[in-house]
C-alpha positions in Angstrom: 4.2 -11.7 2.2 3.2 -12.1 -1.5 6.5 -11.6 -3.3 6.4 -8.7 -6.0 7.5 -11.0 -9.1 4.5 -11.5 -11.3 8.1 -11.2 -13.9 8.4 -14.7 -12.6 5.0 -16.3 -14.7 6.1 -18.5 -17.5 3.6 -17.7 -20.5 3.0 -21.3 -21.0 1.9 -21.7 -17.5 -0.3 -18.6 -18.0 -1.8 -19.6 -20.8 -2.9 -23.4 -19.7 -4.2 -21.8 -16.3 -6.3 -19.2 -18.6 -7.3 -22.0 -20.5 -8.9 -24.7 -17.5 -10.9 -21.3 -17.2 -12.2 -21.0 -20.3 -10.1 -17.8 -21.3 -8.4 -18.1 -24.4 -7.3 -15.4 -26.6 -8.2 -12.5 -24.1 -6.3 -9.4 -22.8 -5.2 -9.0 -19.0 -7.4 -6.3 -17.4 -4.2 -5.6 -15.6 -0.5 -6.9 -14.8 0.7 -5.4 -12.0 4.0 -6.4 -9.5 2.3 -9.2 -8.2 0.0 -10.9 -10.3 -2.0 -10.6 -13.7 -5.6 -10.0 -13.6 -7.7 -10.7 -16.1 -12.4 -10.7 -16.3 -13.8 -13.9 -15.1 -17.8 -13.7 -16.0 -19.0 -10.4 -15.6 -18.8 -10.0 -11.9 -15.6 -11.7 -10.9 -12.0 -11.7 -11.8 -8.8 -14.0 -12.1 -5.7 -13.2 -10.7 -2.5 -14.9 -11.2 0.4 -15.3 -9.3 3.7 -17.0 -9.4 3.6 -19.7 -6.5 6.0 -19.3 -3.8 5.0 -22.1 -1.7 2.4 -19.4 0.1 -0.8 -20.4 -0.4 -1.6 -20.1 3.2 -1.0 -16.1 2.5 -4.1 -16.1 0.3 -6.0 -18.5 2.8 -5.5 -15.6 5.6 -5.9 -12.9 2.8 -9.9 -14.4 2.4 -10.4 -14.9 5.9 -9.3 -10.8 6.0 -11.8 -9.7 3.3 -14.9 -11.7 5.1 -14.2 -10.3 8.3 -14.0 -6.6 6.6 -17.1 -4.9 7.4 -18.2 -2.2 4.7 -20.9 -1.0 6.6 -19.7 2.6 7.6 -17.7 3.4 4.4 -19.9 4.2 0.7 -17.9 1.8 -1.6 -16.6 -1.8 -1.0 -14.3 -4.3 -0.9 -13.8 -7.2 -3.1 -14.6 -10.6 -1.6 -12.3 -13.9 -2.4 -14.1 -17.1 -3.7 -11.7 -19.7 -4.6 -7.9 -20.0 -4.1 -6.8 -22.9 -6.1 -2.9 -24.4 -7.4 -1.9 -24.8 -10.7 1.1 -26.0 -11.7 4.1 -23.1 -10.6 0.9 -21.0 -10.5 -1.7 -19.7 -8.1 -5.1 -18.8 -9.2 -7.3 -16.6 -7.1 -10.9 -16.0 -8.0 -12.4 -12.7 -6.6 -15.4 -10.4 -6.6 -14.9 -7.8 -9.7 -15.6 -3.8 -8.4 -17.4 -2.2 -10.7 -15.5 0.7 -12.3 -11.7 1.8 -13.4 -8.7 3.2 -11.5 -8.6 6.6 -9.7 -5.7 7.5 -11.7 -7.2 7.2 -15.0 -9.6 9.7 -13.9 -7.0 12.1 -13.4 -7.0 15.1 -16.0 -3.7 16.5 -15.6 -1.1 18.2 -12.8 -3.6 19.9 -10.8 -6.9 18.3 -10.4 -8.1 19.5 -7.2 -11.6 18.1 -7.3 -10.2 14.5 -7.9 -7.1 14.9 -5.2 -10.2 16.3 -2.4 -12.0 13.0 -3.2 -9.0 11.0 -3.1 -8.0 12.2 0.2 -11.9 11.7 1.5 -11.3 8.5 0.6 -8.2 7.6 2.4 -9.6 9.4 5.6 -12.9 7.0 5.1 -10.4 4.4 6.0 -10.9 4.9 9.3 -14.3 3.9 9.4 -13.4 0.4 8.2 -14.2 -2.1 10.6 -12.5 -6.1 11.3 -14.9 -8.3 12.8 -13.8 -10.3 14.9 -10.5 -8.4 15.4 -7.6 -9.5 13.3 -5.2 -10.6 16.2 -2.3 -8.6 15.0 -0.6 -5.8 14.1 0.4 -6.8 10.5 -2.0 -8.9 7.9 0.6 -11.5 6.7 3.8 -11.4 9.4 7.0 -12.9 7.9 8.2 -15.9 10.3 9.8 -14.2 13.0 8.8 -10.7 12.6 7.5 -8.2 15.1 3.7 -8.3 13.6 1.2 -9.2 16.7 -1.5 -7.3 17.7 -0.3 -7.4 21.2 2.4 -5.1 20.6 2.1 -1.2 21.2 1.5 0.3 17.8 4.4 2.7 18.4 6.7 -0.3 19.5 5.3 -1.8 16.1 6.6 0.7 14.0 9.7 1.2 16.0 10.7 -2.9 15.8 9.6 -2.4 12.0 11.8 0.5 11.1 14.5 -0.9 12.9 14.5 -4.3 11.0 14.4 -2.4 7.8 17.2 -0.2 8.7 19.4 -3.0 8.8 18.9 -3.3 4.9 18.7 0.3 3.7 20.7 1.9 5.7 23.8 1.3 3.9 22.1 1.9 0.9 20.9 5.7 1.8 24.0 6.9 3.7 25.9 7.4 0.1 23.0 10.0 -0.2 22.3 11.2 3.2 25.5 11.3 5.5 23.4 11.5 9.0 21.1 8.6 7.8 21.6 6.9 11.1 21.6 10.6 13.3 18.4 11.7 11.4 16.6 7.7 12.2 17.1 7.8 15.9 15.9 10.8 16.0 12.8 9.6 14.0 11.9 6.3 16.7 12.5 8.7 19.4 9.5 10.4 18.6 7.4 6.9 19.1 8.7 6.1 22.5 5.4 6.5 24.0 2.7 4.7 24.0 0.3 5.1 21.3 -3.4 6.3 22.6 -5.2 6.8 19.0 -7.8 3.9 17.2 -6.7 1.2 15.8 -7.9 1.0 12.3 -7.5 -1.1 9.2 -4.8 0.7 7.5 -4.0 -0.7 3.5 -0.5 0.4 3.5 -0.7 0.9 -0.2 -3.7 3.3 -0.9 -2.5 4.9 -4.1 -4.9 5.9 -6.5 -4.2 2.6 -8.4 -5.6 0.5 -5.4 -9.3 2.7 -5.4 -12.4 2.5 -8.2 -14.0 4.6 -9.5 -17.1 4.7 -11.9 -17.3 8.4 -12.6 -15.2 11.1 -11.4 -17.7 11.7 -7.7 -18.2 8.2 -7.4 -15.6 5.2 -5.6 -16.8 2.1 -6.1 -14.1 0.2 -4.2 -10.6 -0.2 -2.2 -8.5 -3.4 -3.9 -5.3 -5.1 -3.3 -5.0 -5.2 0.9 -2.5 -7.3 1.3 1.7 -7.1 1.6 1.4 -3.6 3.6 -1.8 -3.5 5.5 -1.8 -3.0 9.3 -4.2 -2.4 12.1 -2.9 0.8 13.8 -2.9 4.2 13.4 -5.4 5.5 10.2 -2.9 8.8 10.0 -0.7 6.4 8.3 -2.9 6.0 5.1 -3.9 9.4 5.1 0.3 10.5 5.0 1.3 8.0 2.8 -1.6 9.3 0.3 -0.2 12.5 0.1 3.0 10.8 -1.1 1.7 8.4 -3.9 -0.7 11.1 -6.1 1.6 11.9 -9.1 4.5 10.1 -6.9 6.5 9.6 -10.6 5.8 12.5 -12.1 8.3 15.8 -12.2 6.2 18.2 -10.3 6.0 15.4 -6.9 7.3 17.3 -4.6 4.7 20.4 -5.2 1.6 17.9 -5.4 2.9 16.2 -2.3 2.9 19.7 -0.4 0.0 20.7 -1.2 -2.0 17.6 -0.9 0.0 17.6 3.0 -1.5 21.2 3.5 -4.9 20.0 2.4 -4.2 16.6 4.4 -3.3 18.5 7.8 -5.2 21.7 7.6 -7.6 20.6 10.7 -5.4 18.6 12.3 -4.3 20.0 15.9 -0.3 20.1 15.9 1.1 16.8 17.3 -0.9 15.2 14.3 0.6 17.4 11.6 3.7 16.1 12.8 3.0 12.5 12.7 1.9 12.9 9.2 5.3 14.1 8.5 6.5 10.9 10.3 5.0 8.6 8.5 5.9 9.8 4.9 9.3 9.4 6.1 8.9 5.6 7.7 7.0 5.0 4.1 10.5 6.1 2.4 12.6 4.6 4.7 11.4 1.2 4.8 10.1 1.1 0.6 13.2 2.5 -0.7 14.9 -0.5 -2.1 11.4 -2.1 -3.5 10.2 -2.3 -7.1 13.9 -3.1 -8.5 14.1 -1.8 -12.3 15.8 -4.3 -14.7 19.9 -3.4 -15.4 19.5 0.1 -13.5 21.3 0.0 -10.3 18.7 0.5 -7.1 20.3 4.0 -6.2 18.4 5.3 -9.6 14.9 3.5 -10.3 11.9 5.8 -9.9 11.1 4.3 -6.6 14.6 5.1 -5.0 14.8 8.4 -6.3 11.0 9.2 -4.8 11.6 8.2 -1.4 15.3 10.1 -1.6 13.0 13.2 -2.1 11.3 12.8 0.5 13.9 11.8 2.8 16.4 14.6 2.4 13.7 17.5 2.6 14.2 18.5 5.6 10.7 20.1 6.1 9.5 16.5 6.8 12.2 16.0 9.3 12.0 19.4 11.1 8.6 21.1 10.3 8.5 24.5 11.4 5.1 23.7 13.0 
C-alpha cells in the first residue's frame, strides 16, 4: 500500500526533486495525504511521494492504468509515464486530466444537479473494464493478506473485515458496547457466495478523486490506488453516498438522501447491501487520517464513520 504520509517530505528534498525537473519557484497544484502534485508541461503532472522502499507499488500501479480500458465510460483515466527515485523521494510522472475537482464545483448544502451527476458517475464505474484481468481481488495486497482474485468476493470482504477488526475493535467498543454483537452480525450476511460482476471498484471515489471541466462535464477518475478492488460495483456507489459533504454538519441528511437517490431502483436485497457497505467503509477506515495532538477517538474521520456506525438504520433497515 502507499502509506498516507506525504507529512514525511523534507522541503529540501522537494525542492532539489522540483528542481532536476525544471520547476523552481512554482505552487503545488495539490498536496494531498499521499503525495504533492504539482504541472509538469501542459499535459502531464509530478507527483511526489515519500519513499517507503515501494516502488514496486507504483510499477503495479502503471501496469493497472494500461490495462484500464476507457472504452465504455465518457471521461478517462490518467496514464503513468515514468516512475523514477530520488533521494528519500519518489517521483511519478503522469497524464494531467483536463479540468478541476468535483468538489469545487459544488455551490452549497444542497446541490442536487451536481450530487445526480456525481452519483452517475460512480455507477459508470461499472462499465470500467481490466484487460487482461488483474489476477486479484485487491490492486496492491500487503504481504500476507487475503487479496487474490481467486477468493469469493464475499469471503474477500469477510477475511478483510475481520483483519481490520482486530485493530479497531478496541477502539469503537468505548463508543458502541455491541461492537463485536453488531460485526458478526454484519459477515453473517456475506456467507454466501457472491453471484454479481466483478468490476473495477476505486475504493475512494469522493468527489476529490473525479474532474470536472464544467459543472455537466467529467473529464476524469484519479488516484486508484490504496483502496481499489475488483468486486462488487455496489461498493463504490455506497461508499459515494458517504463521502459528498462527509465533513460538513448536515452529513448525515446529505448521506440519506443521496442513499434514497442511490437505491431508489434497486430491488431489495441490493438496498441492503448498500447499507452494508457504508458500514464495512466505517469499520475498516475509522482509525485512518490521524490529526496531529488530537486523540484518534475525535479527528473528523473517527467521528464520520462513528455516525455512521451507530445509526442504526444502516444496521437494521426497515426495508
Amino acid at each position: 500500500m502507499i502509506p498516507h504520509d506525504a507529512t514525511t517530505i523534507s522541503t529540501d528534498s522537494e525542492r532539489e526533486l522540483l528542481r532536476h525537473y525544471g520547476l523552481t519557484g512554482i505552487q503545488p497544484l495539490g498536496v494531498g495525504t499521499e503525495a504533492h502534485v504539482y504541472a509538469l508541461e501542459t499535459d502531464r503532472v509530478l507527483k511526489i511521494y515519500a519513499d517507503r522502499g515501494q516502488l514496486e507499488v507504483f510499477d503495479t500501479l502503471r501496469d493497472f492504468h494500461d490495462r484500464l480500458d476507457t472504452s465504455a465510460v465518457p471521461w478517462t483515466v490518467p496514464r503513468i509515464h515514468d516512475i523514477a527515485r530520488h533521494g528519500d523521494l519518489i517521483a511519478v510522472v503522469e497524464d494531467r486530466v483536463a479540468g478541476t475537482t468535483m468538489d469545487s464545483h459544488a455551490t452549497g448544502a444542497d446541490d442536487e444537479p451536481l450530487e445526480q451527476l456525481y452519483l452517475q458517475t460512480v455507477q459508470q464505474m461499472s462499465k470500467l473494464m481490466v484487460n487482461p484481468p488483474l489476477g486479484r481481488r485487491l490492486l496492491l495486497p500487503a504481504p500476507g493478506s487475503t487479496g487474490t482474485r481467486g477468493n469469493d468476493w464475499n469471503e474477500f470482504i469477510t477475511n478483510t473485515v475481520s483483519e481490520k477488526l482486530r485493530i479497531v475493535a478496541p477502539l469503537l467498543r468505548r463508543d458502541i458496547d455491541d461492537i463485536d454483537t453488531r460485526a458478526d452480525c454484519l459477515l453473517g450476511r456475506f456467507s454466501d457466495r457472491y453471484d454479481g460482476p466483478d468490476a473495477v471498484v476505486h475504493g475512494d471515489l469522493y468527489p476529490g478523486n473525479i474532474l470536472m471541466t464544467d459543472r455537466a462535464t467529467v473529464t476524469g477518475i484519479i488516484d486508484f490506488g490504496t483502496f481499489t478492488m475488483i468486486g462488487d460495483p455496489l461498493y463504490d456507489l455506497a461508499t459515494a453516498c458517504g463521502f459528498w459533504r462527509m465533513y460538513e454538519p448536515d452529513h448525515a441528511t446529505v448521506r440519506n438522501r443521496l442513499l434514497d437517490h442511490a437505491s431508489a431502483d434497486l430491488p431489495a436485497e441490493q438496498r441492503r447491501r448498500l447499507m452494508d457497505y457504508l458500514l464495512i467503509a466505517a469499520l475498516t477506515t475509522c482509525d485512518l487520517y490521524p490529526e496531529q495532538a488530537r486523540p484518534i477517538h475525535d479527528t473528523g474521520h473517527y467521528q464520520w464513520a462513528l455516525g455512521i456506525l451507530t445509526d442504526n438504520q444502516y444496521w437494521y433497515p426497515t426495508t
